[in-house]
N, C-alpha and C positions, 0 to 999 in steps of 0.2 A: 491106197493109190486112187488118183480121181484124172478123169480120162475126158478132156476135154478139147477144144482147139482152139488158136490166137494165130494171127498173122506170118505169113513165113519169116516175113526179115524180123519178128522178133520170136522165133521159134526153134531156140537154141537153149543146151543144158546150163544152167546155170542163173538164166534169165530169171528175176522178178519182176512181181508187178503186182497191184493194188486192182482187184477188178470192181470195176465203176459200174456194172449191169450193163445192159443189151440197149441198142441204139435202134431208133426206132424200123428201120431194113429190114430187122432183126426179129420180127418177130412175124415176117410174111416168108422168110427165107425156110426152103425145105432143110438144112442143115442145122438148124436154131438148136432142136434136141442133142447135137453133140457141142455145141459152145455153151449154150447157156446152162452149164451146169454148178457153176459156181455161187460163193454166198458173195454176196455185194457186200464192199467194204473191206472185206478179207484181203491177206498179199498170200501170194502165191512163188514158189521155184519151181521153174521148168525141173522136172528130174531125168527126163526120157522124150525123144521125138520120135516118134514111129513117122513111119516112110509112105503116111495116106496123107492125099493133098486133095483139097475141095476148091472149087471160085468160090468168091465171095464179094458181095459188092460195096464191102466196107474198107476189106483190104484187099486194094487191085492188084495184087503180086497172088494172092488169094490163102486160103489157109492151109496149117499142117496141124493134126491131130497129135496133143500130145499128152504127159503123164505131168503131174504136178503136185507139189505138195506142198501142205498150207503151214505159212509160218507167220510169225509174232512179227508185228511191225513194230519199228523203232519210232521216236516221236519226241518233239521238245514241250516240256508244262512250264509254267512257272507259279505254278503252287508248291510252295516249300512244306506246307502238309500232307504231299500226297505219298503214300506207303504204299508197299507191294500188296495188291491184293481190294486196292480203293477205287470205287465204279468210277469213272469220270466222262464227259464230255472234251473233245478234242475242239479246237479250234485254231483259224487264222491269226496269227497276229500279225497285222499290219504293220513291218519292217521297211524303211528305205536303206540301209547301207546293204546292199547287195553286193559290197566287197567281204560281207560277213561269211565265216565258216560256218555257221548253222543258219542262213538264210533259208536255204531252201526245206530244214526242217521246219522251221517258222512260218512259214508262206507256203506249204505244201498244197499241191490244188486240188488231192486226193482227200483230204480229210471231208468227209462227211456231218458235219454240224449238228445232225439230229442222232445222229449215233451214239451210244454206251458203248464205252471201255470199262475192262478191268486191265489195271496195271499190273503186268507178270514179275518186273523188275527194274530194277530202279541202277541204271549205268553208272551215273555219274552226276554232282552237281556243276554247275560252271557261272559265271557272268559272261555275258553278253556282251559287245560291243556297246551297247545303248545302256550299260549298268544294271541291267534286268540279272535277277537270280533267277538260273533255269536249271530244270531236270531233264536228262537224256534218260526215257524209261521205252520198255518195250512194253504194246500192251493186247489184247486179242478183243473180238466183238463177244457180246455178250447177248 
């Protein structure tokens, strides 16, 4: 269990999210030691909200203290050598059909550039709208 806190109106069970690290507020705020306890890059599920609420001047609704647990983000490659278990770099691919079903895997604005993955597993293969061969893999930091 890892016990941290995020914004009230996104501080409900079931919630994910990718945490990006501390904004610069954030590190003069007396409350900093219970949010910032997370690994940068990681996703996260809310699993529990407990009933403590702090201001916060990041989120003016202010925050709730809650319980999380870290899971395997999903992600599209299009390296058709990549295997379960192979380090890789994630990146943007610069997509314009935004009618596309895996746009916003493609164009995520979470992913992190300088960061190492290992790939946990490998979903599925597919083509793309634009003809590209892609892989839906899940992968965690390393």
């Amino acid at each position: 269990m890892i016990i941290t806190a995020i914004g009230k109106l996104q501080a409900r069970e079931g919630f994910e999210f990718i945490y990006t690290g501390p904004q610069q507020q954030c590190r003069e705020c007396k409350y900093k030691n219970v949010c910032i306890t997370l690994e940068r890059g990681n996703m996260y599920r809310v699993s529990k909200v407990r009933n403590v609420e702090h201001p916060c001047p990041i989120h003016f609704s202010g925050i709730k203290v809650i319980e999380v647990e870290k899971i395997n983000k999903g992600f599209i490659v299009d390296d058709n050598n990549i295997l379960a278990g192979s380090i890789i770099k994630l990146r943007q691919y610069p997509c314009k059909h935004i009618e596309c079903l895996y746009w916003t895997f493609c164009n995520s604005i979470t992913l992190l550039n300088t960061d190492k993955y290992k790939v946990t597993s490998i979903k599925r293969s597919f083509t793309c709208s634009m003809g590209r061969s892609l892989k839906e893999v899940t992968v965690e930091n390393i």
